[in-house]
Phi, psi and omega in degrees: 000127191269158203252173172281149191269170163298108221277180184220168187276025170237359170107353203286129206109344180264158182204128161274165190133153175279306176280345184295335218242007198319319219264340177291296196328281172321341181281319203258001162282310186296303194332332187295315205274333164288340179291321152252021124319296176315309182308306185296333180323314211240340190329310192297322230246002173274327184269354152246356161284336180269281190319323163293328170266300192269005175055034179264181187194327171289124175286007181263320197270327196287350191254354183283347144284304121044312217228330172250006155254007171293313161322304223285326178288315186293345173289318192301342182273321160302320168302317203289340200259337185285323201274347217249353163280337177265167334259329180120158189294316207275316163321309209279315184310312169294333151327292205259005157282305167301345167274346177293305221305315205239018173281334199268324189265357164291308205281331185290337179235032203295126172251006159222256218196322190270000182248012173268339203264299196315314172248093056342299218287304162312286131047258177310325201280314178300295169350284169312313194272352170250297180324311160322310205253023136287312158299336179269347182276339196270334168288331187282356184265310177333290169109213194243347203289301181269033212256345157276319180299302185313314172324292176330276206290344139319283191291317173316326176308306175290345199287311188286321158291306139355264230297284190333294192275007184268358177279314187299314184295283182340312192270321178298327206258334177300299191282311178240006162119173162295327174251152345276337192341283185290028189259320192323316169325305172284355145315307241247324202279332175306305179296329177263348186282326199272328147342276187292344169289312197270337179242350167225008168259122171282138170284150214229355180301326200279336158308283246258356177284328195282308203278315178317306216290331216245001195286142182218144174312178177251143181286345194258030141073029198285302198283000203300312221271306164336031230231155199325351213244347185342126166276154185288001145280318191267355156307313198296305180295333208272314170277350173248351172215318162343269204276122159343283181280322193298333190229002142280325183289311208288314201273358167275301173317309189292328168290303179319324166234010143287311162326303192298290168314325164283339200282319188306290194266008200209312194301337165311305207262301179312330189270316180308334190235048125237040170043031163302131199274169185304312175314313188272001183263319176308325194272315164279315161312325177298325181270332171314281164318339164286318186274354172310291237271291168327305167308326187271345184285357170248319185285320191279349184262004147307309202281350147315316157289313176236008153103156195245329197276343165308274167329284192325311204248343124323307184288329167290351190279309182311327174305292173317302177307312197322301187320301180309317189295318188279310174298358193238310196314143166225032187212174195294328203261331160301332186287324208284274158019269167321300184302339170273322091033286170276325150342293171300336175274003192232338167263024137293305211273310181262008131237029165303307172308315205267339114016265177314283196005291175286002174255019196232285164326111168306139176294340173298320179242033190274328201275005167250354180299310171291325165303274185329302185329298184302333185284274193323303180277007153266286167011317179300329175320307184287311184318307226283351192295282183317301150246044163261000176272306187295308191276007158261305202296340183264320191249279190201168182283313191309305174354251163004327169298300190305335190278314145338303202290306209264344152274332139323278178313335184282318172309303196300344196268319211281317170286324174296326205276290216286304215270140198250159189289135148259006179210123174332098165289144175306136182119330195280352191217159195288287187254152180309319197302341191255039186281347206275162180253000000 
C-alpha cells in the first residue's frame, strides 16, 4: 500500500480514497477516539461529584455544565469550520488539543462548581475545534464513493472511546474515589493526542481542492444554485433553513444530541435514585456510547448503500422507543435494554448526517457546511442539558424523558416530509464524484 505523497499546489500526486489513504486515515481515527476520551472521562463521575462534594440539587444548576459545554462546542465548531477552509486543517487541530491540556487538572483540583463549568467551556472549545476538523479531514482523503463507511468509522472511534473510558471512570471512581483517579485519564489522552497531531498528521485541504477541481453536476440539476463560490453567510442560511436536507440534518442532529445531553446530565441521577451502586451506573452509561460507537461501524457504510434519509429516520423513530423504554424502567436490566436501544438508534442516525452533509456541500465550502451542521447539533447538548433541568426540577427525571421521546418523533416526521436521498447508488449518475453540488 503506497502511503500518500506530498501534496503540491497543483494536486498532482493526491489520490482520493480510503485505501489510497489508509495509513493518514488510521492516525486520525485514533486522535478521534482521544477526542471522545476526553469526554467519557468525566460523564459517570460529574453528576455525582456535584452532589457528594459541592452539595447541589436542583438538576437546573447541576446541568450548567452541560450546558456551557454544548454553547461553547457549538461556536468552536462553526470557527473549526470556517478556519480550517482559510487555513487549513491541520493548524485548527493542533488548536484544539491545546485548550485541552488544563481540563483534566481544573476537575482535579475545582474547589467549587464554577471551576466544573469553567473546563466544561475548554472542554467544548477542544471538541469542537478537533472533532470538527477530523471529520473534515477524513471526508476530504476519502472522496465521495465511501463518505459513509468514513464517518461510520470516524464516530464508532470516538463514540466507542466514550463507552470505554466512561466505564473506565466508573471503575476508577468505585475503587480510588471520585477525584483524582478518573482525570488521569484526560491527561494521558491529551499527551498523546497533541503528540500525534503535531508530528504525524498531514494536511488534507489540498484533497478537497482535487475533488473540487474534478467535480460534475448531479444530473436532475438540484444542486446547480449551489456552486463553489458560496460566502460563509450563505452557507449559513442554505444549511440552517434553506437547502432541504441541509437543514433537515442541521434539526436532526440538534434532537440527537439533545438525547444526549439530557442523557449526559439526568441518566446518572435517574439509575441513582433506584439505589444502583456507581459501578452498574458507570455500566449503563457505557452501553449507550457503546452500542452507538459499535453500531456506526455498520450503519455508515449501509448508508452507502441505501441512501441516508431511510436510516435518519428510523433512528430517530428508534431513538424515541428507546426513550419510552428508560422512561417506564426500574430495574437494572430494563435500563440496559433502553440504553442499547437508543444507543442503535443514534448510531443510524450520526454518521449517516454528516454523510449527507458532505454529499450536498461543495468541497470548497464543505468544511463550513460541516461546521453550521456541527453548530446546531452541539447546541442540543445545551437545549436537551436545559430542558431536561427545567422539566425535573417542575415535574419529575421521567418527565423529562417522555418530553425527549415526544421531540424525537417530531424530528423523525420532520425528516420523512422534508428530506430528499442525498446519495446517488452507482449507476444513477455517470460518476459519484458529481453528487456534489
Amino acid at each position: 500500500m503506497t502511503p500518500p505523497t506530498q501534496p503540491s499546489a497543483t494536486g498532482r500526486g493526491i489520490e482520493l480514497g480510503l485505501r489510497q489513504n489508509a495509513a493518514q486515515f488510521a492516525i486520525l481515527v485514533a486522535i478521534n477516539a482521544l477526542v471522545g476520551g476526553m469526554v467519557g472521562q468525566q460523564q459517570t463521575v460529574l453528576p455525582l461529584l456535584a452532589e457528594s462534594e459541592f452539595g447541589l440539587t436542583g438538576y437546573t444548576f447541576m446541568f450548567t455544565y452541560v450546558v456551557a459545554f454544548g454553547i461553547t462546542k457549538a461556536a468552536a465548531n462553526y470557527v473549526a469550520g470556517t478556519w480550517s477552509d482559510r487555513y487549513g486543517r491541520k493548524p485548527v487541530l493542533i488548536a484544539g488539543w491545546l485548550f485541552a491540556i488544563p481540563v483534566p487538572l481544573m476537575l482535579i483540583w475545582a474547589p467549587n462548581w464554577g471551576w466544573v463549568v469553567a473546563a466544561n467551556v475548554l472542554l467544548g472549545v477542544n471538541q469542537g475545534l478537533t472533532w470538527s476538523t477530523t471529520v473534515i479531514m477524513k471526508i476530504d482523503l476519502v472522496g465521495p464513493r465511501q463518505r459513509g463507511l468514513a464517518m461510520g468509522l470516524n464516530e464508532a472511534a470516538g463514540y466507542g472511546a466514550v463507552a470505554v473510558t466512561s466505564m473506565a471512570a466508573g471503575y476508577l471512581a468505585a475503587e480510588h474515589g471520585l477525584r483524582p483517579a478518573p482525570f488521569l485519564l484526560g491527561l494521558t489522552y491529551t499527551a498523546l493526542a497533541l503528540g500525534l497531531s503535531t508530528l504525524a498528521v498531514r494536511e488534507t485541504h489540498h484533497h478537497a481542492k482535487v475533488e473540487a477541481a474534478g467535480h460534475v453536476p448531479r444530473l436532475d440539476g438540484r444542486h446547480d444554485h449551489l456552486h463553489g463560490g458560496l460566502s460563509s453567510r450563505d452557507v449559513v442560511v442554505q444549511a440552517s433553513f434553506r437547502e432541504p436536507a441541509l437543514s433537515s440534518a442541521s434539526q436532526a442532529g440538534l434532537v440527537n444530541n439533545l438525547n444526549f445531553g439530557l442523557s449526559w446530565g439526568l441518566f446518572p441521577l435517574l439509575f441513582a435514585s433506584a439505589g444502583l451502586p456507581v459501578g452498574q451506573i458507570g455500566l449503563l452509561f457505557a452501553l449507550y456510547p457503546g452500542v452507538w460507537g459499535i453500531g456506526q461501524l455498520f450503519t455508515g457504510a449501509l448508508s452507502d448503500r441505501w441512501g441516508r434519509k431511510t436510516l435518519i429516520t428510523v433512528g430517530m423513530s428508534t431513538q424515541a422507543a428507546a426513550l419510552a423504554v428508560i422512561a417506564v424502567a426500574d430495574s437494572f436490566a430494563l435500563w440496559s435494554v433502553g440504553s442499547m436501544l437508543l444507543g442503535a438508534g443514534t448510531a443510524m442516525v450520526y454518521p449517516t448526517l454528516l454523510a449527507a452533509i458532505g454529499d450536498v456541500a461543495h468541497p470548497s465550502w464543505r468544511g463550513r457546511a460541516v461546521g453550521v451542521y456541527r453548530v446546531w447539533r452541539d447546541l442540543g447538548y445545551a437545549v436537551g442539558a436545559l430542558m431536561g433541568g427545567v422539566v425535573a426540577d417542575l415535574w419529575s427525571l421521567r418527565a423529562a424523558v417522555w418530553v425527549a421521546a415526544g421531540v424525537s418523533v417530531v424530528s423523525a416526521l420532520t425528516v420523512a416530509i422534508r428530506m430528499y436521498e442525498t446519495h446517488h447508488r452507482p449507476g444513477t449518475q455517470p460518476d459519484e464524484g458529481g453528487q456534489h453540488g
